[in-house]
N, C-alpha and C positions, 0 to 999 in steps of 0.2 A: 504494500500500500504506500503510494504518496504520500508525503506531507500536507503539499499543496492545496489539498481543497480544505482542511482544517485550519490551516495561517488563510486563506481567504475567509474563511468565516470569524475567525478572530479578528479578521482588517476589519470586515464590514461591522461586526460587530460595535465594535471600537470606534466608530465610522472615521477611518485613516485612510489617508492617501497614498498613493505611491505603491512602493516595490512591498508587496507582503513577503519577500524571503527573511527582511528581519525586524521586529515589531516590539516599538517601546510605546505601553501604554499602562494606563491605571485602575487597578482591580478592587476593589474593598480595599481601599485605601493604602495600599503598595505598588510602588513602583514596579512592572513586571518588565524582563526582556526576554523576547523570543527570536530564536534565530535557526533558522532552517542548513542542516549541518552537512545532508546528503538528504538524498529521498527517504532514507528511512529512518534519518534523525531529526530531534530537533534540541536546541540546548536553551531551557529555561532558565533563567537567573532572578533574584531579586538582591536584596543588598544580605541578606541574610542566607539566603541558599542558590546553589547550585545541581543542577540535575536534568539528565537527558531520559528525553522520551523517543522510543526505537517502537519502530511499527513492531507488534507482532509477527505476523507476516516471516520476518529474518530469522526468525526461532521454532516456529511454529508451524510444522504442518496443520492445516485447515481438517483434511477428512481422521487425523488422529481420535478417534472414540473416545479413547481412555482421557487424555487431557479433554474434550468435552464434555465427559461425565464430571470431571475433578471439579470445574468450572462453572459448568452449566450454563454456557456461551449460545448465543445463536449464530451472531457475524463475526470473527474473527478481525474485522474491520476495526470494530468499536472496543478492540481488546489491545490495552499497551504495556509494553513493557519498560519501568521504572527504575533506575541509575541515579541515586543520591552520592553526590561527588561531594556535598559542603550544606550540612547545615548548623549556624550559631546556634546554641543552646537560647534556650529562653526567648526563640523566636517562634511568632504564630503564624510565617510565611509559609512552612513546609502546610499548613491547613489552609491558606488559601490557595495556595499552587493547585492540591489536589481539589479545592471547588471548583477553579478555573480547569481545569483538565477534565472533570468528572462533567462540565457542561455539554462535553461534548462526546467525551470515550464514556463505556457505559463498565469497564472490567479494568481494573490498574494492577498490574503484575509487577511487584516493588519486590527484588533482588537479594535472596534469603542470606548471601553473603555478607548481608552488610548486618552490623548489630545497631540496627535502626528502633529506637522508642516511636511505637507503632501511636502512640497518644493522639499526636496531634494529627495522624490521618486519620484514626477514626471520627473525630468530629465532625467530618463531611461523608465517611464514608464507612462500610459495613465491612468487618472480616470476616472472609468466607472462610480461612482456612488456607491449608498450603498446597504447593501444587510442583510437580516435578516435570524440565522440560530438558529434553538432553543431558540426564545427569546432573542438572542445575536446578536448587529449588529459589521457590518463588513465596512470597505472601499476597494472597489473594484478596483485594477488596471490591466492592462494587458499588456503585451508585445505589442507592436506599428504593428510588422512585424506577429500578429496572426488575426489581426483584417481584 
């Protein structure tokens, strides 16, 4: 999957001009930047976090059963996977990041490598649980309103 049609719906959203490959605008009152890395990245920044979001798609076989039972996905489209490179302690960015993402992905697959305090993403969003893709595990959350 492309990035492209999701940085155009965050341009219009945003109602911004110009090149949607890299997007500074303002979300629940944070400064966001989005920047389109490859088609199947994109790297979100705020002053407090850092972290890429990777199509599915790259990791993911689609007709996999087993990963759509784990899951319980319909589009494989609407499912990303999550790369926290930098977040400040005692910042409530990493919870808007995943509002603003979750507007639009409906499954966020956050990078079981990392020892991440899952807190501030559950306030916008549900833990399903964990999930194994290539020997790589994942923490599963989802949008509240897909379920």
């Amino acid at each position: 999957m492309e990035f492209d049609f999701f940085l155009r719906v965050m341009q219009d959203r945003f109602n911004m001009d110009g090149d949607y490959h890299s997007l500074e605008f303002m979300f629940s009152d944070t400064r966001f930047n989005m920047k389109k890395m490859s088609d199947s990245h994109i790297l979100v920044e705020t002053d407090a976090i850092k972290l890429t979001i990777e199509s599915a798609h790259s990791k993911i076989d689609g007709n996999d059963e087993d990963f759509a039972s784990m899951i319980n996905f319909t589009r494989l489209s609407r499912v990303v996977i999550i790369e926290v490179i930098n977040v400040k302690k005692d910042s409530n960015d990493l919870a808007k990041a995943v509002e603003l993402i979750l507007s639009y992905f409906h499954i966020l697959l956050f990078e079981d490598s990392k020892n991440l305090d899952t807190g501030h993403i559950e306030i916008h969003a549900i833990k399903l649980g964990k999930a194994t893709v290539n020997n790589q595990g994942f923490q599963v959350f989802s949008d509240p309103s897909t379920l």
